[in-house]
C-alpha positions, 0 to 999 in steps of 0.5 A: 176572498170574498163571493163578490170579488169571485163573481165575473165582471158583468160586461159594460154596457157599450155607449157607443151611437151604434149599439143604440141602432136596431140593426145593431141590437139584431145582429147581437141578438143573432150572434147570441141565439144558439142554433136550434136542432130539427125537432123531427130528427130524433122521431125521424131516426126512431121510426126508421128503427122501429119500422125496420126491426118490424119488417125483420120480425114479420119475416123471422115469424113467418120463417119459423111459424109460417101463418100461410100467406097472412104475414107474407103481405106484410113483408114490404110494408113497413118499409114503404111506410118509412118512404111515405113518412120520411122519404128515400133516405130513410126508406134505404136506411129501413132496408139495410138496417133490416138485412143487418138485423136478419143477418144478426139472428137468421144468418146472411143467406135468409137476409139476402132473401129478404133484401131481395126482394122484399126489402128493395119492394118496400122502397119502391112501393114507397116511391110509387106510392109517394109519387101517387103513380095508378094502381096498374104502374106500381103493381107492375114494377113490384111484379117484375121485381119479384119476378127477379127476386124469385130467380135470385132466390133460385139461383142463390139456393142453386149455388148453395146446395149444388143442385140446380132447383130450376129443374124442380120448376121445370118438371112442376110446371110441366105436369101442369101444362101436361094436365092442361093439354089432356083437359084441351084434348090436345095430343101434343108433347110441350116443348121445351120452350113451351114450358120455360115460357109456361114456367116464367109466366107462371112466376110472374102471374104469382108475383102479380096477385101477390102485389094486387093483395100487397096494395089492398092491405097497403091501402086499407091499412095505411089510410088507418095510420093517415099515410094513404096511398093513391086511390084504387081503381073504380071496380076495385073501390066498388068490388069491396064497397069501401070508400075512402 
């Protein structure tokens, strides 16, 4: 057998009135155009990875070689970093892919801490900051998830080592109410009801400064990598003399 007798008949052309018609040849030349794949789907899913193993490996350094308070901003970050790029999809994607990495290397409990709340912060940091919401919104929607973190956490660690840590709390909190009334020159005894309600604005105050320092980072950094979030406030643009 020869290689010509082995070659595949070419087709005939089709002498038919109608192939000679543009919307014929259109609709074969949509029939043999291949579906073409997104281009951003492999970036997109990159990313999403590299971004998330970034938000784990902030938190497993800090864990193991704490730096103070320097890395701690960045926890919720990266991950609303990924909403800001890719959306909320993605963003949850970052999240859980986070929590099963630390899970991996630090073990269930230590990831829990971290999903709650940093990680379920970075998604909302990412909407808030991508629905370009003021400053005052999204500093207290973080607050008060970190308030709520900072009870899981709490709770959590209560349960695990039989001990219930928010008495910890409550005797902290009570030397500082103490100090303060003998500053005031009140002589009272704080009730009991006095220093929960001490103790819970105290939480949340921290949580508030922690997210006012989280969006300074955030806003400086991100407008470095052009995904800006929205604009500070006036006196805080003024206050650092920064103009972005």
């Amino acid at each position: 057998m020869s290689i010509l007798d082995s070659l595949p008949d070419e087709p005939e052309e089709d002498s038919s009135p109608e192939s000679s018609t543009p919307g014929y040849q259109s609709d074969q030349h949509q029939k043999l155009k291949r579906p073409q794949l997104k281009v951003d789907t492999p970036l997109r899913m990159v990313e999403t990875a590299f971004l998330a193993s970034t938000a784990s490996l902030i938190w497993f350094i800090n864990f193991y070689f704490p730096l103070g308070p320097v890395l701690r901003i960045f926890f919720p970050v990266p991950i609303a970093l990924v909403y800001l790029r890719w959306g909320k999809r993605a963003a949850w994607m970052a999240a859980v892919t986070s929590g099963l990495l630390l899970a991996v290397l630090m073990g269930p409990v230590r990831s829990m801490l971290f999903v709650m709340p940093f990680g379920l912060m970075g998604v909302l940091l990412g909407a808030t900051w991508h629905r370009r919401v003021p400053w005052i919104v999204s500093i207290t929607l973080g607050m008060l998830l970190g308030t709520l973190g900072v009870f899981f956490r709490l709770w959590l660690l209560s349960v695990l080592s039989g001990e219930d840590l928010w008495v910890y709390v409550i005797n902290q909190v009570t030397e500082i109410i103490e100090w303060i009334f003998l500053k005031l020159q009140i002589l009272a005894t704080p009730s009991v009801f006095v220093i929960q309600v001490g103790a819970m604005l105290l939480i949340a105050f921290n949580n508030l400064i922690y997210l006012f320092v989280v969006h300074l980072a955030a806003w400086i950094l991100l407008d470095r990598l052009g995904n800006p979030i929205p604009r500070a406030p006036r006196w805080v643009q003024v206050l650092l003399d920064y103009e972005g």
